[in-house]
C-alpha positions in Angstrom: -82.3 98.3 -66.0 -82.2 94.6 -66.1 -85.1 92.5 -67.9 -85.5 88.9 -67.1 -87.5 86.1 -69.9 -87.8 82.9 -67.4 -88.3 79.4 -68.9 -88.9 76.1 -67.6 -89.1 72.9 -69.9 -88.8 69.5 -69.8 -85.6 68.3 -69.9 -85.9 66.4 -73.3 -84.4 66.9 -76.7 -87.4 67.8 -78.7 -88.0 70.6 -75.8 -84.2 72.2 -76.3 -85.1 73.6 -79.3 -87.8 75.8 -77.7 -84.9 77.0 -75.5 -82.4 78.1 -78.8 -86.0 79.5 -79.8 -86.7 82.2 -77.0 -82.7 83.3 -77.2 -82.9 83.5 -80.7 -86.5 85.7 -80.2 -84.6 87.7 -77.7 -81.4 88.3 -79.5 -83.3 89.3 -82.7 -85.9 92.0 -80.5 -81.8 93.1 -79.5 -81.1 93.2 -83.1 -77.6 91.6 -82.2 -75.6 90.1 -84.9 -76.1 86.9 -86.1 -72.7 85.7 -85.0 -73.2 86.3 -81.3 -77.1 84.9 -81.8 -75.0 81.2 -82.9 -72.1 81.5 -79.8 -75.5 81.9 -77.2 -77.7 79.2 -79.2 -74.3 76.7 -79.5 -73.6 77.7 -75.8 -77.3 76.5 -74.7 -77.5 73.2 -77.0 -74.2 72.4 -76.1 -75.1 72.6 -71.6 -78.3 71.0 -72.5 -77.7 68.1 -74.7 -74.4 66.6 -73.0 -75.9 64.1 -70.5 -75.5 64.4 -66.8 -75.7 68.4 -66.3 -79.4 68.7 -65.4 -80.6 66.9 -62.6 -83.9 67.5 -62.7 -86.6 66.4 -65.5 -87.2 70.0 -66.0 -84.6 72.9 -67.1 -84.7 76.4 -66.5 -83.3 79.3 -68.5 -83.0 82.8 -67.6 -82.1 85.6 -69.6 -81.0 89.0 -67.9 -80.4 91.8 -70.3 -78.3 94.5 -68.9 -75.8 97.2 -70.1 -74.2 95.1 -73.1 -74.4 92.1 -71.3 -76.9 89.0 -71.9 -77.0 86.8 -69.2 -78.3 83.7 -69.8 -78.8 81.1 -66.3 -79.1 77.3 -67.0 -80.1 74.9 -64.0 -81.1 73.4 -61.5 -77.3 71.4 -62.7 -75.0 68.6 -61.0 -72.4 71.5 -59.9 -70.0 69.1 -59.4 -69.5 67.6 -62.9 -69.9 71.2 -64.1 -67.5 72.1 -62.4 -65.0 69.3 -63.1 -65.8 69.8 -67.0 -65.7 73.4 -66.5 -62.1 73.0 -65.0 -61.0 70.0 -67.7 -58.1 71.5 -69.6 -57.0 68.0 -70.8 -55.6 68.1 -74.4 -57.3 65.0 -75.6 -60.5 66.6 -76.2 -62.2 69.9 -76.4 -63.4 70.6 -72.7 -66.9 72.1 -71.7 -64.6 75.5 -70.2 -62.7 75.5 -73.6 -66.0 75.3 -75.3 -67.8 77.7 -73.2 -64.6 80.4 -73.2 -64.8 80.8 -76.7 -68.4 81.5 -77.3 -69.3 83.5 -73.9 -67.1 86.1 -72.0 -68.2 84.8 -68.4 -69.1 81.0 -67.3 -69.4 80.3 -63.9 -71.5 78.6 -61.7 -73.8 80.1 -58.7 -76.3 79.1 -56.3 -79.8 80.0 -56.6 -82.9 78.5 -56.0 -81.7 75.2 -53.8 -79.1 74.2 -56.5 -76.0 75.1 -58.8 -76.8 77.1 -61.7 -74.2 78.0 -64.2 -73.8 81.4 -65.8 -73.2 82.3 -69.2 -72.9 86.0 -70.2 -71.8 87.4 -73.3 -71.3 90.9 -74.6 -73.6 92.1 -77.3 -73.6 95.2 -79.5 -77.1 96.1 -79.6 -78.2 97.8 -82.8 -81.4 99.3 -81.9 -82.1 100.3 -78.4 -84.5 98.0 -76.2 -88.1 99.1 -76.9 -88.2 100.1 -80.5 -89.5 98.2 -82.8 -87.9 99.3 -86.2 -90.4 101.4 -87.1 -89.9 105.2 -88.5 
């Protein structure tokens, strides 16, 4: 069964940090491990605070839990200079794929909701199954 968390801020920096927040609140109710909990918050800062990816003055996030899977969807996005940074293998700087591809399993970009969305989903290990809540 998937579960969804949907939220919509303003595009700003002070509001990003509510973003890392709610995946960081999600991830701990997972009880993943802290190392995955930093690739999906550095994933998330680093689509939301390069300039030029959002083209709206609100962002949306998703977050789909599945079968070992976290899905997290970031948008509405200029899908062409995602893309184009997506596909930027140049060696004089550390692309927004190369980035992406080491912190996530999946990155791609969809569309939904009248716009391009990109994708992030990344494997997680959950400790304690959805539900509980650590007590005996």
């Amino acid at each position: 069964m998937t579960r969804a968390i949907k939220l919509s801020i303003p595009h700003e920096p002070p509001y990003h940090g509510v973003a890392r927040l709610v995946v960081g609140g999600l991830a701990a109710r997972l009880d993943v491990s802290y190392e995955q909990l930093e690739d999906l918050q550095l994933a998330l800062a680093s689509v939301l605070e390069e300039g030029g990816y959002v083209r709206s003055e609100h962002v949306n996030v998703e977050l789909e839990v599945g079968d070992g899977v976290l899905s997290m969807l970031v948008g509405p996005m200029d899908g062409n200079r995602l893309r184009a940074d997506l596909d930027d293998d140049s060696d004089e700087r550390i692309g927004l794929g190369r980035l992406l591809g080491t912190l996530v399993e999946n990155v791609g970009v969809e569309e939904r909701q009248g716009g391009q969305w990109l994708r992030l989903e990344k494997r997680v290990h959950v400790l304690r199954p959805e539900g509980s809540h650590g007590r005996a």
